[in-house]
N, C-alpha and C positions, 0 to 999 in steps of 0.2 A: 262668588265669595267677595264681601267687600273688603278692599285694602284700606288700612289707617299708616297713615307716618305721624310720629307725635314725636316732637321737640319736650325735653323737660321732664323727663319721665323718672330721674331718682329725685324731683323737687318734690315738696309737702303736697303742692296741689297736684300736680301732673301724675306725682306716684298714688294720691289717694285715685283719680280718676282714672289712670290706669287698672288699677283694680276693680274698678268699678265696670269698666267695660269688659274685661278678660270674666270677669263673674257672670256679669248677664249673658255674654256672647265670644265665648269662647270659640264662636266659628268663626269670626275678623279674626283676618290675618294681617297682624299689626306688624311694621316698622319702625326701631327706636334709637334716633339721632343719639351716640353716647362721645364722650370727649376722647374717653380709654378703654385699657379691656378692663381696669377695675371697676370702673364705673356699672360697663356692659357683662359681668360677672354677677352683679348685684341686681340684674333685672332679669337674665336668661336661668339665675340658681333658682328665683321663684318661679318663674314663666319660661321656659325652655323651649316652647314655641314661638318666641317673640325674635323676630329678626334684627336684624343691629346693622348699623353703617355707624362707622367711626368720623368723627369731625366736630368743628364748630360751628359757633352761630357765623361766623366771618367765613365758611365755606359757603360760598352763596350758590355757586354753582353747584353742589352736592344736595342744597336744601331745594332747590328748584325741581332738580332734577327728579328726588324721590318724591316732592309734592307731586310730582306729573304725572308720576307710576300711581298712585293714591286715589279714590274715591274722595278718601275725607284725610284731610289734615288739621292734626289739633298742636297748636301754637303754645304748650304751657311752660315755655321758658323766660327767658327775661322780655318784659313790655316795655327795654329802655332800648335795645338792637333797632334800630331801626332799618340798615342794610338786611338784614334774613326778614323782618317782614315785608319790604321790598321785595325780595326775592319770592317768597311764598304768595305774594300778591300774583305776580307776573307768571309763575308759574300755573295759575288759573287760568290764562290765556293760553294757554297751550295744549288746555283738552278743547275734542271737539264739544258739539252742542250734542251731540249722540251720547254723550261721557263726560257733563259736565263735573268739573272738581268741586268740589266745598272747603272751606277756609275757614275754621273755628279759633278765634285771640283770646287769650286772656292778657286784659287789661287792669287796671284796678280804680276803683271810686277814690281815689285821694284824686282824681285828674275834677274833681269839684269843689276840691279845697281850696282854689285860688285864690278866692277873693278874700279870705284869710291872710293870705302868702302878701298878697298887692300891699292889704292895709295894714299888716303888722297887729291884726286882732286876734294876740294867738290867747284860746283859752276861755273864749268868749260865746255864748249861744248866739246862732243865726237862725232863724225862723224859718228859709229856705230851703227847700223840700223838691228834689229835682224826680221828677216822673217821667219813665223811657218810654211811654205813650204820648203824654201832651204835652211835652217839654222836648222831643226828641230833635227836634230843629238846632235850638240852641246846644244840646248836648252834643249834637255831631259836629259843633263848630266852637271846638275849644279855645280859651283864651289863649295869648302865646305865653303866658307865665303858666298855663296848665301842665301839671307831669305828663312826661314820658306822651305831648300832644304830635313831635313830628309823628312817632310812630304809630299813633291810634290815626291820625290821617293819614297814613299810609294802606294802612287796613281800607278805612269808610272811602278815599279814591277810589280801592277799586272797585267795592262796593257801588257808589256811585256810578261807574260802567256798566253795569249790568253783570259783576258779576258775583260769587255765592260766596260770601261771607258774612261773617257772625263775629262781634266783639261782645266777651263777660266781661261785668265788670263788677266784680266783688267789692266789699270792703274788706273790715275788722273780719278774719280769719280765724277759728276757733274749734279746738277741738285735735285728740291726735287722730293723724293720719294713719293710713293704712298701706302707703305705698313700700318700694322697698329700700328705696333712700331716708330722705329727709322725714320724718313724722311732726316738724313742731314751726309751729307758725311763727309770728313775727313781732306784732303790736304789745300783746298782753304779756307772753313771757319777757319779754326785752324788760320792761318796765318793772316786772315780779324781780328778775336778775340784775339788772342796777340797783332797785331799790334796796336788796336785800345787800348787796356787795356795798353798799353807802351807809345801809344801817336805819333809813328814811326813804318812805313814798314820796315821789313827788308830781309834782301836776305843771303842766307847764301854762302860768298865768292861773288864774282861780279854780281852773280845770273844768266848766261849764260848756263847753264845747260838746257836741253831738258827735256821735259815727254811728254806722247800722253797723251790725254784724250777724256773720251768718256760719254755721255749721259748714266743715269741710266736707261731710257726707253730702251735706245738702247741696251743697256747691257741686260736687260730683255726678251729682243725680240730673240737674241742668246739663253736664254737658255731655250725659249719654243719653238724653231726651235731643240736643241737637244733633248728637251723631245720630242717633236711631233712623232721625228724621232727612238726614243729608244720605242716607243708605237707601232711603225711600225715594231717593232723589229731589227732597228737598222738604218732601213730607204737611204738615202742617206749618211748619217754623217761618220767619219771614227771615230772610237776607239782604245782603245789596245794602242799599240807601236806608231801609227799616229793621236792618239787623244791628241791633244794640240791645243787650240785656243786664241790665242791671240785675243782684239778685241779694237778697237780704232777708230778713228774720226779727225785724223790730231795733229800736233806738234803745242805746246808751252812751251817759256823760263820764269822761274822762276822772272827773271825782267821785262819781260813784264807783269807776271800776279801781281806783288806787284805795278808796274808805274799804274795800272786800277785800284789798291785796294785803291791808294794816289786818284786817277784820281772821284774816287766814292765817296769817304769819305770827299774830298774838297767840292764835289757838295750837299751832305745830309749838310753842314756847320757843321759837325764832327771836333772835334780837334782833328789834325794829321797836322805831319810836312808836309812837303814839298818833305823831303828829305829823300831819302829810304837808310836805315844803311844798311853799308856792315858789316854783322859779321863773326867771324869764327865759325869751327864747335863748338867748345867748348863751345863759348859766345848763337849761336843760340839754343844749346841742354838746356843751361838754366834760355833761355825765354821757351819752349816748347818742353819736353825730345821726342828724336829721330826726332827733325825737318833736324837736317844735312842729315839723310838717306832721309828723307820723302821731303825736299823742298832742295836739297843740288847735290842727284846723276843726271846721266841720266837715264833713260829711255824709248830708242826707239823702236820701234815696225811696225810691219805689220800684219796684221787679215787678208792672202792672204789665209787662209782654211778657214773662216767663209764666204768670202765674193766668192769663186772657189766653193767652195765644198761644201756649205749648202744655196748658194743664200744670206746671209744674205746680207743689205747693211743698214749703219744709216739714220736716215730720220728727226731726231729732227732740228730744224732749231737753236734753242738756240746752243751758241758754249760756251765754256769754259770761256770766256774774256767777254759776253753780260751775262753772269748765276752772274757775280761779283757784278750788281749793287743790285739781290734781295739777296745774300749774306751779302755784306757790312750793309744793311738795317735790317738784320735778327741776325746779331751779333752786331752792334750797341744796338739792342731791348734788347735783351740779358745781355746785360750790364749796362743796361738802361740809357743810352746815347740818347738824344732827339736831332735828327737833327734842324738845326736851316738854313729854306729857304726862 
C-alpha cells in the first residue's frame, strides 16, 4: 500500500488535491500534518481514513520523521517555510535506494515576477515567456529578489543530489475548491473584495501586465499524475535536477480581468463605478498589502513538462474571466452587499 504524508491539507490547493487523490485512490494510505484537533476534525469528518499528526511547519523533527515513513510526500503548505522544506528535503536521505522517497512542492509563478519587483514596472506588459523545458537552467536559478527563492532552492539542492523531487509552480489560481478547509483562492477574489468594499476597480499602473492562470481541478489533476507516478516509483515524470513544472491554461491582463470584475458587479446592480482607478504601487499596497507584486508583475509561463512528459493537459471548460461572475457574487455576499436585479 503506498504511504502519502501531505502538509497543507485544509488549504484551497492542498484540500482540492486532497480530494482528488482519496477519489482516484482511496487505497493510499494518507497522513495529514494538522496544527489542532479542529483543524484535524475538518479533514477525518470527510475522510475518516486519513491519519493525523498534530504540529507545525517549525516541528521539523516531526515532518522529517513522517516524510521517512512516506513513499511520497506532498508539500501543499506555505512555499515561504523554508526550515520544514529543509527538513522534508533531508528526510529523502534517509530512505534506502530499495524504498526511495519522493518529495512533491508547491511553489508558485510569481517567483518570475522579479524583474518587475527590480525595475518598479509594475502594470506593464513583458514579452517574456519562461518555458520549464528550454528555459529550465535559468529557472532553477532564481534571482535573489525572486519570492519565496531560499526555499524553492532548498527543494532543486536536493534535487540536484540525486534525489526525487518535484516543484509546481502554479500561477493565478481559480476556481472553487473542493477540499475540506479553505475553497477560495487568492488574486481574483482579493481584487473583486477590495474593489467592491472601495466602491471602484482598480489595476495597479495601467494594468497591462500578463499572468497565466489555471483551474484548481486542473492543478490537482498534476499532482496526482505525479503522485501516481512516484507510486510507480518514479513512473514517467522526471525529478531531481529536471523536476520543475510549471502548469497553466492560457494568458490574461490584469485590466481585462478588473473591466469583467466592473463588467459583473454592474450586472448583480452592485455599486461600483464605472471607471477602473489606475493606482500606483504604493496607493494599491494600501487598499490590499502586497497587491503591486500579486496584481501589478508579470508572469508568463509554459507547463511544456507536464503536458510532454507526464501527458497532463487542462479539461475545465471555466476560464479565468467566466470564474469572475460566481466570484463577484461570492465576495459581494461576504460583505453583505445585496445585488439589486
Amino acid at each position: 500500500m503506498t504511504k502519502i504524508f501531505v502538509t497543507g491539507a485544509t488549504g484551497y490547493v492542498g484540500g482540492d488535491s486532497l480530494y482528488t487523490l482519496v477519489k482516484e485512490h482511496p487505497d493510499y494510505e494518507i497522513t495529514a500534518l494538522v496544527r489542532n484537533k479542529e483543524k484535524g476534525h475538518v479533514i477525518t469528518s470527510r475522510y475518516p481514513s486519513i491519519g493525523l499528526v498534530y504540529g507545525t511547519l517549525d516541528d521539523v523533527e516531526l515532518l522529517a520523521e513522517q516524510a521517512s515513513k512516506a513513499d511520497v510526500t506532498c508539500h501543499w503548505a506555505s512555499c515561504e517555510h523554508e526550515a520544514s522544506a529543509k527538513a522534508l528535503v533531508e528526510s529523502l536521505s534517509r530512505k534506502s535506494k530499495d524504498s526511495p522517497g519522493f518529495l512533491i512542492h508547491l511553489s508558485g509563478a510569481d517567483n518570475i515576477g522579479f524583474a518587475d519587483m527590480n525595475a518598479g514596472t509594475y502594470g506593464v506588459k513583458r514579452d517574456r515567456v519562461f518555458d520549464d523545458l528550454s528555459a529550465l537552467e535559468e529557472i532553477v536559478s532564481p534571482a535573489n529578489s525572486a519570492p519565496h527563492r531560499e526555499v524553492d532552492l532548498a527543494v532543486l539542492e536536493g534535487g540536484k543530489k540525486g534525489l526525487n523531487t518535484a516543484i509546481v509552480c502554479p500561477p493565478t489560481i481559480y476556481g472553487p475548491g473542493r477540499g475540506p478547509g479553505n475553497q477560495r483562492s487568492i488574486q481574483v477574489p482579493e481584487l473583486a473584495l477590495h474593489s467592491l468594499r472601495r466602491g471602484a476597480v482598480f489595476t495597479v499602473g495601467a494594468g497591462e501586465n500578463v499572468w497565466n492562470s489555471i483551474h484548481v481541478h486542473d492543478l490537482s489533476k498534476l499532482f496526482l499524475k505525479l503522485v501516481e507516478a512516484a507510486a510507480q516509483g518514479g513512473g514517467q515524470a522526471e525529478w531531481g535536477s529536471s523536476g520543475f513544472y510549471f502548469v497553466e491554461n492560457g494568458d490574461y491582463s490584469l485590466k481585462a480581468i478588473a473591466e469583467r470584475i466592473v463588467l459583473e458587479a454592474k450586472a448583480l446592480g452592485l455599486p461600483i463605478s464605472d471607471k477602473v482607478d489606475i493606482l500606483s504601487a504604493e496607493e494599491s499596497d494600501k487598499v490590499w498589502e502586497f497587491s503591486s507584486w500579486l496584481l501589478g508583475t508579470n508572469s508568463r509561463c509554459r507547463a511544456n513538462r507536464a503536458r510532454n512528459v507526464l501527458g497532463w493537459r487542462p479539461e475545465q471548460e471555466t476560464t479565468v474571466f467566466t470564474d469572475v461572475t460566481a466570484v463577484v457574487k461570492a465576495e459581494a455576499k461576504s460583505l453583505g452587499l445585496t445585488p439589486h436585479l
